[in-house]
Every structure is written in structure tokens, then in C-alpha cells.
N, C-alpha and C positions, 0 to 999 in steps of 0.2 A: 134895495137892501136885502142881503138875506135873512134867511126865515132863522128864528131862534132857534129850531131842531135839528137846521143842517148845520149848524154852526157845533152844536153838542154833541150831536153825531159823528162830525167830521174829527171833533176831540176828542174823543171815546175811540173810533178805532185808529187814528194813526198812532196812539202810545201802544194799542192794542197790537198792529200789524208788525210795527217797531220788536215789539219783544219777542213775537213768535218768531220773526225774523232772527232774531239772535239767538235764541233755542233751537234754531234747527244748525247755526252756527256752529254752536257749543256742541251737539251732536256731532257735526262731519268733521271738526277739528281736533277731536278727544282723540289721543293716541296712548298707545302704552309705554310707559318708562322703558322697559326691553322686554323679552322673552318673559319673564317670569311675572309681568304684568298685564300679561294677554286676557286673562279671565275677568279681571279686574274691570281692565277700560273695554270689555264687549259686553259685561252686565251693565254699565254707566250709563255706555252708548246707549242700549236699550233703555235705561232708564230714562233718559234725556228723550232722545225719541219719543217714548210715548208719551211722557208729558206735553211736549210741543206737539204732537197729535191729536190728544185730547183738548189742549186748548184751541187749538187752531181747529175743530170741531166749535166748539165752542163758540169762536170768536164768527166761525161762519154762521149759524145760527142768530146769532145779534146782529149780524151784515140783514141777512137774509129779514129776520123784522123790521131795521130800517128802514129796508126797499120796500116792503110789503105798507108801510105807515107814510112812505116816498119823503120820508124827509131827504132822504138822498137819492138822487135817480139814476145814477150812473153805476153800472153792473160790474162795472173794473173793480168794487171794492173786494168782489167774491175772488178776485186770482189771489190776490197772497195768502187768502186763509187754505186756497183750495194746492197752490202751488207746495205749500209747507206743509198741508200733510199728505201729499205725495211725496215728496222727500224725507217726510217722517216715515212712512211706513217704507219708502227704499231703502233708507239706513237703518230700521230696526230689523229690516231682515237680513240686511248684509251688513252686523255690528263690526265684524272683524276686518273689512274690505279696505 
């Protein structure tokens, strides 16, 4: 039977990996209405970006305690925090791309 902590861990970050996943979505899908919306949707994009950079900081940090207390042992939790803000910090430097 498993352990109560991997079980609460394991619930904790797939809502968590879930959403940073969809923030880095909502980042590379944001386009501009037309030309005159260009300033608009590349301060957004930055904005979005850094959010889901910051959280997906975040959410590695809480990975990375799990693993350190081993309620979960398996190291694959660290790719999506570590894959989405690499993509976060591609797309906030290429807002307009």
C-alpha cells in the first residue's frame, strides 16, 4: 500500500504541473488582433511568461523538497517544472516571435 505522503505529493504537484503546463500555453498561443495590437499582446506575452516562470520556479522547489523527504523518488517530477521555464524564459525573450 502506499505511503500517505506519496499519495499527497503525488496530488499536490499533478494540479500543480497541469497548470504550469497551461501558462506556458497561454504564453506561445497569445497573438495579436492585427498590427496595431502588437505592443499589447508582447507586454502580455511577457507577462504570462513570467508568471509561469516564476511558478514553475516555484513548483520545482516543492518537487525538489519532496524528493529531499523521498516521499516520491522518481526524478521525472523535476522535467516539467524545469521544461516550462525553459520555454518560459524562450518566449519572454522572443514576446513578438
Amino acid at each position: 500500500m502506499p505511503r500517505a505522503g506519496s499519495l499527497v505529493s503525488a496530488a499536490l504537484l499533478l494540479p500543480s504541473n497541469l497548470t504550469l503546463c497551461y501558462l506556458l500555453f497561454l504564453a506561445v498561443a497569445a497573438s495579436p488582433d492585427g498590427p496595431w495590437g502588437e505592443a499589447e499582446s508582447a507586454a502580455t506575452v511577457q507577462v504570462v511568461s513570467l508568471l509561469s516562470g516564476a511558478l514553475a520556479l516555484a513548483v520545482a522547489l516543492l518537487t525538489l523538497f519532496i524528493l529531499a523527504t523521498q516521499w516520491l523518488r522518481s526524478r521525472w517530477w523535476l522535467a516539467v517544472p524545469g521544461l516550462v521555464l525553459a520555454g518560459s524564459v524562450i518566449r519572454w525573450l522572443f514576446p513578438s516571435a
